[in-house]
Residue frames relative to the residue before (quaternion, step in Angstrom):
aa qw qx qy qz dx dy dz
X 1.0000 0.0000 0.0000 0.0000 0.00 0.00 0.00
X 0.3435 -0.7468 0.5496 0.1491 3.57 -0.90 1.03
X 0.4656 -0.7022 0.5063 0.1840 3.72 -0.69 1.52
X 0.7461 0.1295 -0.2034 0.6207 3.88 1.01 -0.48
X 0.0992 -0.7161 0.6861 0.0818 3.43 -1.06 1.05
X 0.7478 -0.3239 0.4362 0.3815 2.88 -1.64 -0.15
X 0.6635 0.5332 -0.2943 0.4346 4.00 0.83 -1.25
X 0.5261 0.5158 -0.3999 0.5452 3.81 1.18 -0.95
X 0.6991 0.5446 -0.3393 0.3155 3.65 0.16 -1.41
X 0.5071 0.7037 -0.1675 0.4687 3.46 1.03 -1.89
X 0.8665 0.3656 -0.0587 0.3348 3.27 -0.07 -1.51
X 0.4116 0.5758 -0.2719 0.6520 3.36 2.51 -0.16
X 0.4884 -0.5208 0.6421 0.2792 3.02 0.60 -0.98
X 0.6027 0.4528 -0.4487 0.4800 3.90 0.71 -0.08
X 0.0158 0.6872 -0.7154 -0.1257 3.70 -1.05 0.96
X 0.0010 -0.8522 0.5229 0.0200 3.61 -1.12 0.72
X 0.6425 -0.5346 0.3566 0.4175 3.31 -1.01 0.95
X 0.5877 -0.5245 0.4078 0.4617 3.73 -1.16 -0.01
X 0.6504 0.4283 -0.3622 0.5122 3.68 0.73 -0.87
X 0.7136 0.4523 -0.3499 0.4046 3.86 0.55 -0.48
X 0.6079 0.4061 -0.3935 0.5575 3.56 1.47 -0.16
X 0.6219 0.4955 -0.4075 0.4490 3.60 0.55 -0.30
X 0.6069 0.4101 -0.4416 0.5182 3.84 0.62 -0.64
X 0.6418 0.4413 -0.4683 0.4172 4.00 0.17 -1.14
X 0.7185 0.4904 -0.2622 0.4177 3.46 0.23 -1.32
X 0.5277 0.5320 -0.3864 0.5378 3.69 0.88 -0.20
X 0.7620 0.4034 -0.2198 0.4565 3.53 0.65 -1.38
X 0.6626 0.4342 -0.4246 0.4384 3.61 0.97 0.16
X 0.8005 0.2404 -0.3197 0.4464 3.11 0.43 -0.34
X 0.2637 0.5192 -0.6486 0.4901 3.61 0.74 1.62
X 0.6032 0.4046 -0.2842 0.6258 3.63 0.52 -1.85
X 0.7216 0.2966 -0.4832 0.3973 3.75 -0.87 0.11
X 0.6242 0.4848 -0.3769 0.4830 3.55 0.65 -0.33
X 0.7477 0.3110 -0.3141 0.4955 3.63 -0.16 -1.12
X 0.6253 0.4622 -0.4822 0.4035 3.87 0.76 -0.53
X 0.6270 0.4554 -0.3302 0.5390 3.59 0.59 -0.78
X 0.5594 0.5750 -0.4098 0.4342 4.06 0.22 0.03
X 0.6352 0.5621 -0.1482 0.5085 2.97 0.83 -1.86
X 0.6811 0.5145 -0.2097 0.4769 3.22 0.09 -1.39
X 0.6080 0.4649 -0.2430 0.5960 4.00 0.59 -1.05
X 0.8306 0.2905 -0.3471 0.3244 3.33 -0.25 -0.86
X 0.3905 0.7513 -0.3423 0.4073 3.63 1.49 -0.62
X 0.7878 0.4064 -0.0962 0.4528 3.38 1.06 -1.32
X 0.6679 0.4730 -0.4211 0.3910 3.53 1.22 -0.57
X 0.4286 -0.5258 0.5810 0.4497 3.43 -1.65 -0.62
X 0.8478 -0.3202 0.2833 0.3137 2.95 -1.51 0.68
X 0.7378 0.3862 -0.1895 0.5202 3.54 0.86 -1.69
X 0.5493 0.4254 -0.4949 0.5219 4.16 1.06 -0.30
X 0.3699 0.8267 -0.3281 0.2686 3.63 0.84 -1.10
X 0.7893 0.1651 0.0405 0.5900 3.01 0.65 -1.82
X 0.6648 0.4320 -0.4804 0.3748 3.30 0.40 -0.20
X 0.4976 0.5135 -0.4210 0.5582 3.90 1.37 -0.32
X 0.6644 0.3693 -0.4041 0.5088 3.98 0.39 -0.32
X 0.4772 0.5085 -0.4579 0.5513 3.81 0.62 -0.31
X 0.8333 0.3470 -0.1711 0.3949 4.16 0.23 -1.14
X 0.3557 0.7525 -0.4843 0.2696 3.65 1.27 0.47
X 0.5707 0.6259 -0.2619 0.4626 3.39 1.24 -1.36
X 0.7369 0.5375 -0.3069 0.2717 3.83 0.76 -1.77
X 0.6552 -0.4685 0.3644 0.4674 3.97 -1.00 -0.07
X 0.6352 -0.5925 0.3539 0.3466 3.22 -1.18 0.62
X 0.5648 0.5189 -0.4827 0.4227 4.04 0.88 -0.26
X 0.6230 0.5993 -0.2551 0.4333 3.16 1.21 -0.96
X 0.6572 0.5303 -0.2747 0.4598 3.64 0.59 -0.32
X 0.7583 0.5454 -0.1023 0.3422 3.09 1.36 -1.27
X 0.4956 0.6124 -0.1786 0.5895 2.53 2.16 -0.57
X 0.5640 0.4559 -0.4034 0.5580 3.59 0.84 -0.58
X 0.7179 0.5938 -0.2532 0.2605 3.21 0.18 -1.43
X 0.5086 0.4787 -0.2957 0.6518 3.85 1.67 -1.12
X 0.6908 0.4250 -0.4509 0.3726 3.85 0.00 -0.93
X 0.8973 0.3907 -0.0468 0.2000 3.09 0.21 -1.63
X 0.7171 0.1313 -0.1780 0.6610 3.56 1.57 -0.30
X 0.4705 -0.6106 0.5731 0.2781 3.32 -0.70 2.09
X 0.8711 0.2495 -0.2484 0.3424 3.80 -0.72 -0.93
X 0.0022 0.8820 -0.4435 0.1592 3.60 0.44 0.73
X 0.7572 0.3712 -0.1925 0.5017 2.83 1.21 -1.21
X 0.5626 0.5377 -0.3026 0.5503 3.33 1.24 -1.25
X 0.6822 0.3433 -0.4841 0.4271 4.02 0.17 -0.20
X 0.5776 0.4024 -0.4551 0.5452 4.27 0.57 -0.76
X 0.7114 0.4223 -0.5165 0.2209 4.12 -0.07 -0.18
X 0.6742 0.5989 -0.2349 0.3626 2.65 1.61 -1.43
X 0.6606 0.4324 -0.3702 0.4895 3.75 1.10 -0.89
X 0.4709 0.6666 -0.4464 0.3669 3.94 0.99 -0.83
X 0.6248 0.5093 -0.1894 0.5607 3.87 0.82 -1.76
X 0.7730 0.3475 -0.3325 0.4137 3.94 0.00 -0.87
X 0.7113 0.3512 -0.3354 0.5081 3.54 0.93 -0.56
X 0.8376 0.2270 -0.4030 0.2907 3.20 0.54 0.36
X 0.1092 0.5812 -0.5773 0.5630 3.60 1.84 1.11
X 0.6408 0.5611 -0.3516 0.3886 3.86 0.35 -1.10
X 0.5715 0.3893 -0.3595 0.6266 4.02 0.79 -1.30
X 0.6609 0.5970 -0.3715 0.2622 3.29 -0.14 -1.46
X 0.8824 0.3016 -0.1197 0.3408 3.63 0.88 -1.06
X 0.5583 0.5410 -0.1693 0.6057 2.75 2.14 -0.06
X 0.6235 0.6920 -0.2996 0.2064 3.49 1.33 -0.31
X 0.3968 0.5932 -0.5282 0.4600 3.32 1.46 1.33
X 0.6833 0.3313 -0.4296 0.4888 3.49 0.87 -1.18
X 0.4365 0.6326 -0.5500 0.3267 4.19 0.77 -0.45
X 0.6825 0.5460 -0.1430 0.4645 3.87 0.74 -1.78
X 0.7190 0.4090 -0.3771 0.4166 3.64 0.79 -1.14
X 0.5938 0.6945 -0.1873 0.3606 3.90 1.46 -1.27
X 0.7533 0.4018 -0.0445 0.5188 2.89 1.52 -0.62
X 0.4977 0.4745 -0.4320 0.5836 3.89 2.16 0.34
């Protein structure tokens, strides 16, 4: 399931081509990653730290699995950054519309 649709956009008011909705939508869900890293690492110790840099390489169930064990608010950090980056479109979604006439 895709966190920015077209209906979120619409409802801004932002109408973009398909390549221009595919590049934004690309850039969000980088920025939702590295925020949600950040955010994770902020919270580990040093010794999870490294043992989560030891698991970059491993498969993604695997990771995810660390990720449930080891950081209690997991979820509550992907909603919270999900909501801020897109309060972010949301407030930006004239210069998003103007970038895109």
């Amino acid at each position: 399931m895709a966190l920015l649709d077209r209906t979120f956009l619409t409802d801004l008011g932002i109408a973009l081509s398909d390549e221009d909705y595919q590049a934004l939508s690309a850039h969000f869900e980088t920025t939702l990653h590295e925020r949600v890293i950040d955010e994770i690492v902020d919270e580990l110790t040093p010794e999870q730290a490294e043992e989560l840099a030891h698991l970059q390489q491993s498969d993604d169930a695997t990771l995810q699995q660390w990720l449930t064990t080891n950081v209690s608010d997991l979820d509550e950090i992907v909603s919270d950054e999900v909501d801020i980056l897109l309060g972010e479109i949301a407030e930006n979604s004239e210069a998003i519309q103007g970038s895109n006439e």
